[in-house]
C-alpha positions as CSV (number, residue, x, y, z in Angstrom):
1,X,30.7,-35.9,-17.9
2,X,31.3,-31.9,-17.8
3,X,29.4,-31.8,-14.3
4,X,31.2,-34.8,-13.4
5,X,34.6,-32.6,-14.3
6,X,33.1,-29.3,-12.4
7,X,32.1,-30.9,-9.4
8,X,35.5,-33.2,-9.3
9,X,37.7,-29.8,-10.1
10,X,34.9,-27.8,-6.9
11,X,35.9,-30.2,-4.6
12,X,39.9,-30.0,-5.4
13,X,39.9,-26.4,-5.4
14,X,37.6,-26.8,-1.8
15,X,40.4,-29.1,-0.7
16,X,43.3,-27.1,-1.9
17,X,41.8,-23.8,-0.5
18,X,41.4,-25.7,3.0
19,X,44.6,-27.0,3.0
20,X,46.2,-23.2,2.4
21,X,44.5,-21.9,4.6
22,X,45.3,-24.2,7.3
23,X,49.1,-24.1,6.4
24,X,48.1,-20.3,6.7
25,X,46.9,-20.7,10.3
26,X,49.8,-22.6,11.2
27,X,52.0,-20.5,10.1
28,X,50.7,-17.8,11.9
29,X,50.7,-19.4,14.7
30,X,54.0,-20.6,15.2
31,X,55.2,-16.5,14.4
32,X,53.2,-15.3,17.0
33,X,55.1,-18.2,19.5
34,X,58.2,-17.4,17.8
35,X,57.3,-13.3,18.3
36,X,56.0,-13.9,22.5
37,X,58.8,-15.5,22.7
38,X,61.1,-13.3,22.0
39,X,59.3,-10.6,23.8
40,X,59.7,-12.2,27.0
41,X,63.3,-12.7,26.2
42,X,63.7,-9.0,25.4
43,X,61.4,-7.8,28.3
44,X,63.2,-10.8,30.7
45,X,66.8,-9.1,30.2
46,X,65.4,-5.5,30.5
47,X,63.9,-6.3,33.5
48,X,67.3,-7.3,34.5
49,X,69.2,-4.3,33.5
50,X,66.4,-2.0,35.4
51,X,66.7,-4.2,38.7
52,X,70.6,-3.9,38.4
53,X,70.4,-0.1,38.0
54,X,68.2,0.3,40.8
55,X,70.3,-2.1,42.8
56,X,73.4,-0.1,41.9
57,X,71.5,3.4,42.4
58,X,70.2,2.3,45.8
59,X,73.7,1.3,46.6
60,X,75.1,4.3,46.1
61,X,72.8,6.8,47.5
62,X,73.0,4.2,51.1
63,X,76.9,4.8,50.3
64,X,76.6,8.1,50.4
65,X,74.1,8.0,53.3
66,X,77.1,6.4,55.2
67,X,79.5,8.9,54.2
68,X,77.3,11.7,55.0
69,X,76.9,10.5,58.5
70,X,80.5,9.8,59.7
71,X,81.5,12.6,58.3
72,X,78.3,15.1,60.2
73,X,78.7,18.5,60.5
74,X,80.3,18.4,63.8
75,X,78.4,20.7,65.4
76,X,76.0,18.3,67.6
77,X,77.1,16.5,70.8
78,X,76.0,12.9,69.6
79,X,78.7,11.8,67.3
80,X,78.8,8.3,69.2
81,X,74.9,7.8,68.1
82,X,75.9,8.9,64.8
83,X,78.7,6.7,63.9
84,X,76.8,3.8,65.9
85,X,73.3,4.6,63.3
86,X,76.4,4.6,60.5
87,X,77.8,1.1,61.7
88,X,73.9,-0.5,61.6
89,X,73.1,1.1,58.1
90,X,76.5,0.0,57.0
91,X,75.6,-3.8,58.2
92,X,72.0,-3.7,57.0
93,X,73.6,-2.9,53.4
94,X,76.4,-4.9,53.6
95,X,74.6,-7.9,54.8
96,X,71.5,-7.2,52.5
C-alpha cells in the first residue's frame, strides 16, 4: 500500500511538474511574441522619423542649392546656364 501511495504521489508530482513547466514555456513564448512585436513597432516608427528627417534635410540643403545658384556671385558670364541648371534641379525636386 505505501509504495502503492509513493509511486501514485511520483507520478502526480511528474505530471504536475510537466504541466508547469509547459505553462512555463508557453508563457515565455508568447512574451517574446509580445516583446518582437513591439520592437518592430518601435524600430517600424523610428525608421520613419529617420527617413522623414533625411527627406526634410535633403530638402533643404537642394533648397538651398537652388537659392545659391539664382542668386551666383555675378561675376561669370553664364547666368542663362545657371538659372536654366536652377530651373532643372528645381523640377527634379519638385517632381521627385
Amino acid at each position: 500500500m505505501r509504495l502503492q501511495l509513493r509511486k501514485d504521489f511520483e507520478e502526480d508530482k511528474q505530471c504536475a511538474v510537466s504541466s508547469a513547466l509547459a505553462q512555463a514555456q508557453r508563457d515565455a513564448d508568447s512574451a517574446r511574441r509580445q516583446t518582437e512585436e513591439r520592437c518592430k513597432e518601435e524600430f517600424a516608427e523610428e525608421l520613419k522619423k529617420v527617413v522623414q528627417k533625411h527627406k526634410t534635410e535633403i530638402s533643404a540643403t537642394k533648397k538651398k542649392q537652388w537659392v545659391g545658384r539664382l542668386d551666383g556671385d555675378g561675376d561669370d558670364d553664364d547666368d542663362d546656364d545657371d538659372i536654366y541648371f536652377t530651373c532643372i534641379l528645381f523640377l527634379c525636386t519638385y517632381f521627385n
